[in-house]
C-alpha positions as CSV (number, residue, x, y, z in Angstrom):
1,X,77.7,22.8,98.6
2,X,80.7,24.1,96.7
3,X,83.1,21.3,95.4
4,X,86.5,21.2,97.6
5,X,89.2,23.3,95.5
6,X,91.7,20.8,93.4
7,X,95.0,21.9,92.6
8,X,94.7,21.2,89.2
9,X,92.2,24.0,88.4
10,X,92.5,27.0,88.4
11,X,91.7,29.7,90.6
12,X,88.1,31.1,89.9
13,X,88.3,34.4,88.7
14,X,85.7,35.9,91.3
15,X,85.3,34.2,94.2
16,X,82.9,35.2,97.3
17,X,83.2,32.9,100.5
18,X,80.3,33.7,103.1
19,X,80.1,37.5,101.7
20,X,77.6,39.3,104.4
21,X,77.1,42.9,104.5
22,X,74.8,44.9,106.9
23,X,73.2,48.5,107.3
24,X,72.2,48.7,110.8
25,X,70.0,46.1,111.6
26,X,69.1,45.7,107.7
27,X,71.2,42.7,106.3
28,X,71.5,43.6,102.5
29,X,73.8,40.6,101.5
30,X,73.2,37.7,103.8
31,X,76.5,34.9,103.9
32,X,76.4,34.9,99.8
33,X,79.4,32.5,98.3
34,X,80.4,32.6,94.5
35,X,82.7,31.3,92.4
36,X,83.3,32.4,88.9
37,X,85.6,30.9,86.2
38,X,87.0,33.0,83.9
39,X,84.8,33.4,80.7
40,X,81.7,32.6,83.1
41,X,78.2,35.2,81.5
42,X,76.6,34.9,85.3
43,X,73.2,37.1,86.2
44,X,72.2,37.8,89.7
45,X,68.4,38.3,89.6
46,X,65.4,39.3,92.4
47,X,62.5,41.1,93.7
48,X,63.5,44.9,94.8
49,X,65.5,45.2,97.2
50,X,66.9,42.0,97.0
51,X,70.8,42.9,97.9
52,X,71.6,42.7,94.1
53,X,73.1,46.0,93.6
54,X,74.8,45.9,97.5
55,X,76.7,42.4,95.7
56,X,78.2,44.2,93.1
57,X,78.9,47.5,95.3
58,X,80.8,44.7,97.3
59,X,82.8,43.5,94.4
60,X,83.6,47.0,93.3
61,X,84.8,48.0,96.1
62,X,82.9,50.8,97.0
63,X,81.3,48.8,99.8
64,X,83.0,46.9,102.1
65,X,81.9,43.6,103.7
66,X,81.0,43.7,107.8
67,X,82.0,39.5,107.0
68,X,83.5,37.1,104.4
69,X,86.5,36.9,101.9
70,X,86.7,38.4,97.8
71,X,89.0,37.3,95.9
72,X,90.4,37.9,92.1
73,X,92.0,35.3,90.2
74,X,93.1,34.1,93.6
75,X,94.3,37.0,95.3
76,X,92.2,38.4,98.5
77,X,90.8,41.9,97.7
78,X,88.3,42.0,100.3
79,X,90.1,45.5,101.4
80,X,91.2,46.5,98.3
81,X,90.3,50.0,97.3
82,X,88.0,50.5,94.3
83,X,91.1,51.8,92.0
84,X,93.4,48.7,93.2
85,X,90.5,46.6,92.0
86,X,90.0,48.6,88.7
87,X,93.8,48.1,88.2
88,X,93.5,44.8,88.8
89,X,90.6,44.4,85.9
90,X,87.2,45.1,87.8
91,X,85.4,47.0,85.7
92,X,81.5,47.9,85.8
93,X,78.3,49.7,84.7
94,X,75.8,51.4,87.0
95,X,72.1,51.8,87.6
96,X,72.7,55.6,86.5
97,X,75.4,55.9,84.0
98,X,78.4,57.3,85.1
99,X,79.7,60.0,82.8
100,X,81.5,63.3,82.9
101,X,79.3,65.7,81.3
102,X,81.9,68.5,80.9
103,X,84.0,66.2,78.6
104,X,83.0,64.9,75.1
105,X,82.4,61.4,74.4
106,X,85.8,60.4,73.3
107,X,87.0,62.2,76.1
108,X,85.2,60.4,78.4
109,X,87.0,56.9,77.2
110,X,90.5,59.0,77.1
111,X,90.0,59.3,80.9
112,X,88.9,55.9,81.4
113,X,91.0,54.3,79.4
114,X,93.9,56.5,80.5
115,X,93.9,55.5,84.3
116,X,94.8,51.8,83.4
117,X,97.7,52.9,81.1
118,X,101.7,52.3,82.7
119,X,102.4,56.0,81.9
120,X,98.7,57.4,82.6
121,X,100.2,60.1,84.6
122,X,101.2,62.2,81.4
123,X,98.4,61.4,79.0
124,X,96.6,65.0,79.4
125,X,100.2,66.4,79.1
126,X,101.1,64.7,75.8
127,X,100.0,65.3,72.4
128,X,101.2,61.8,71.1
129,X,100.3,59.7,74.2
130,X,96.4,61.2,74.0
131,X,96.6,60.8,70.4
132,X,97.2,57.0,71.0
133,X,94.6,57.0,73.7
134,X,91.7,59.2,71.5
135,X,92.3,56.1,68.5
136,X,92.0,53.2,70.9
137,X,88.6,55.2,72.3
138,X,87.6,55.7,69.0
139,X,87.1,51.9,68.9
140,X,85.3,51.4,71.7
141,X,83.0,54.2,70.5
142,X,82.2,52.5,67.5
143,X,81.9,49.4,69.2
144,X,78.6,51.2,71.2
145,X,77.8,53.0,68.2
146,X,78.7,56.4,69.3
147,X,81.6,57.0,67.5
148,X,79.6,59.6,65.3
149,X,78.7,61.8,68.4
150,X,83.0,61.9,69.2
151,X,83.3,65.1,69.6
152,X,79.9,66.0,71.6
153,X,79.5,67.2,74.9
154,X,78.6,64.2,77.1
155,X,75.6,66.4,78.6
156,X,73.8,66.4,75.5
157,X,73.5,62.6,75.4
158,X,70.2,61.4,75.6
159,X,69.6,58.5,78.7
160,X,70.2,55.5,76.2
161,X,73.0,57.4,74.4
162,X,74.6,57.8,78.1
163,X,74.2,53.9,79.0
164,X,76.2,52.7,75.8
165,X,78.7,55.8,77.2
166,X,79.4,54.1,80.3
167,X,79.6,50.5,78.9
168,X,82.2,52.2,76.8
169,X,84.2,53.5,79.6
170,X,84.3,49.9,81.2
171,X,85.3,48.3,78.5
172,X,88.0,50.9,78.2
173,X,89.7,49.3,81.4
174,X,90.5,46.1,79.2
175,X,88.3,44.0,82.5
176,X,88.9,40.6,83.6
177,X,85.4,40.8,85.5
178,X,82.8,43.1,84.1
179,X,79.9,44.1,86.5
180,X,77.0,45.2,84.7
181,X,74.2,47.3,86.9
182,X,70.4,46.7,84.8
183,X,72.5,47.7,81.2
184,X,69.3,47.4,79.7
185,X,67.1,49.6,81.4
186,X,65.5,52.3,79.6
187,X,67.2,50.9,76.4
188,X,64.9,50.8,72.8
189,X,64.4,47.4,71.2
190,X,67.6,49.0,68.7
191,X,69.7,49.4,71.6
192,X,68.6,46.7,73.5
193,X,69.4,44.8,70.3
194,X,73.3,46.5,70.0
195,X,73.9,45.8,73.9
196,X,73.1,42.1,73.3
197,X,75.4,42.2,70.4
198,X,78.2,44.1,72.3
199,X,78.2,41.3,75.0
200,X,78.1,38.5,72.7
201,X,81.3,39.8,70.9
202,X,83.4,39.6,74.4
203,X,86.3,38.0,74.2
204,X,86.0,34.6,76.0
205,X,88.3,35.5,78.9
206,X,86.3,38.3,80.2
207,X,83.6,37.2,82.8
208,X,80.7,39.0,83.4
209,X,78.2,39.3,86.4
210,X,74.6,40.9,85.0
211,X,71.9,42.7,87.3
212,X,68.9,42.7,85.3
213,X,65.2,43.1,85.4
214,X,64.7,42.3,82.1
215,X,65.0,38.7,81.8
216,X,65.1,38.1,78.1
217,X,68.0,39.7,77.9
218,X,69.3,37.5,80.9
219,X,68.5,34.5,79.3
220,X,70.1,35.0,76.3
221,X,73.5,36.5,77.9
222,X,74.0,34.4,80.7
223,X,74.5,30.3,81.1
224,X,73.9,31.0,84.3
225,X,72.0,32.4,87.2
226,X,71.8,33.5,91.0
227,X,68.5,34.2,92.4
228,X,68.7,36.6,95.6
229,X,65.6,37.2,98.0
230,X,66.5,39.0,100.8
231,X,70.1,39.3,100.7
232,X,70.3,35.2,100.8
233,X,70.7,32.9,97.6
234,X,67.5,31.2,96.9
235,X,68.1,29.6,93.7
236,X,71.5,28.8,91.4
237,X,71.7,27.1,88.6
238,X,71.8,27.0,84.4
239,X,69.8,29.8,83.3
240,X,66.7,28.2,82.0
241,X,66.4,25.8,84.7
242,X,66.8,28.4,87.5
243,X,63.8,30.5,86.1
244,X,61.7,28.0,85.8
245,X,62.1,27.1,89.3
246,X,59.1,27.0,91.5
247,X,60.4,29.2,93.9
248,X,62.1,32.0,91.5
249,X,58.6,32.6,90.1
250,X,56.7,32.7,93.6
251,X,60.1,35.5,94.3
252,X,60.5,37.1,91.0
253,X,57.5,37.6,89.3
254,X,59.0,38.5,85.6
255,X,61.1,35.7,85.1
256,X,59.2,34.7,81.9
257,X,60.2,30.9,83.0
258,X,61.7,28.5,80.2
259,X,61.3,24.8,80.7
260,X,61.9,23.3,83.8
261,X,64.8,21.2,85.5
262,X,66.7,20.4,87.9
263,X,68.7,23.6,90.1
264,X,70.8,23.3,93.5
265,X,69.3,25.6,96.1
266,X,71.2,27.6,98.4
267,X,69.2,27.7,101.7
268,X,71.7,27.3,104.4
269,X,75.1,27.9,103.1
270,X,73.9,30.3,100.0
271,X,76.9,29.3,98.7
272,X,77.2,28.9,94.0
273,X,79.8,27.7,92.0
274,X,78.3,28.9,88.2
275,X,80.6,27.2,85.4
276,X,80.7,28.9,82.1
């Protein structure tokens, strides 16, 4: 059960109360509840099909609940459009990278990093407002290592090259709450390496909800872990002891489980509170 809110603390940066969203008589996301601090490294893990992706879609914004309340650092967003939210610091990766592969690589930050600026609406326009834009880019690039490849066109990115693109381009939006669709997948050991790096060098306040398969890297970004089977919470708790549940591994085969421990289920309410 989540702890009744006290006064004193703050509001959560993310929270989901009783999140449910259907697809005709499919429920993808089945009365999930989450709170999130700010700073909090959270993974939501499962089998296929699970209602992982559906849960961040719903964050986003480009789905919309059918039941339940989102908020953002206390302020309901549950109708929100996807911009207002990105305005608002929700920013996010996706299963395919998202990138414009007409523009180069540094242009593909301008843009991104453009639409969160006061005066955005004369970047293009302005030789000194894009030049300001192209430098702050330009760190971001090197941040994902592509700071060489500038001046490319995005199209000729190779599928890893693309990932660390689109990480870019969220990290361009300055987020409060980073959403990260599988970052790792079809990633080398090298990049796999630099994308662990990347998201141990986030500043503190930044929170970050990970979808991923690959569950070394969740263990060593997140403290903590939601376990979805069928659009419900099955399991929530501190990483290693969540994985090492009995019923994560009988749900999710790969979990690679650590030691075991303790971990609060959520049969009934599926409601988490993750701290940290």
């Amino acid at each position: 059960m989540t702890p009744a809110p006290n006064a004193a603390q703050p509001a959560p940066v993310l929270d989901l109360d009783h999140v449910t969203r259907r697809y005709g008589s499919l429920t993808a996301v089945d009365d999930v509840s989450l709170r999130l601090p700010a700073g909090a490294r959270h993974a939501v893990i499962g089998p296929n099909g699970a209602g992982k992706t559906t849960l961040l879609n719903l964050v986003a914004g480009t789905d919309r609940p059918d039941r339940g309340t989102i908020a953002l650092d206390g302020a309901d967003v549950t109708r929100a459009s996807t911009a207002r939210r990105s305005r608002l610091g929700i920013a996010r990766s996706f299963q395919q990278p998202s990138v414009i592969a007409e523009l180069t690589v540094l242009d593909n930050i301008v843009l991104a990093g453009w639409t969160h600026h006061p005066k955005h609406r004369g970047a293009w326009r302005s030789r000194s407002r894009y030049r300001l834009h192209a430098e702050t880019a330009g760190h971001h690039l090197e941040t994902v290592g592509l700071a060489d490849l500038a001046h490319r066109p995005a199209a000729t990115l190779s599928h890893g090259q693309r990932r660390m693109l689109d990480l870019a381009a969220a990290l361009a939006g300055d987020p409060r709450l980073l959403l990260l669709d599988e970052p790792a997948a079809g990633l080398t050991d090298g990049d796999i390496g630099r994308l662990l790096a990347i998201l141990g060098a986030l500043p503190a306040s930044v929170a970050v909800v990970l979808v991923e398969h690959h569950v070394e890297v969740v263990a060593q970004v997140a403290t903590s872990v939601t376990v979805l089977a069928a659009g419900r919470v099955l399991v929530t708790g501190p990483t290693r002891e969540a994985l090492a549940h009995p019923e994560v591994r009988d749900a999710y085969h790969n979990t690679g489980a650590a030691a075991g421990g303790e971990v609060r289920t959520g049969a009934g309410s599926g409601s988490t509170e993750a701290r940290g």
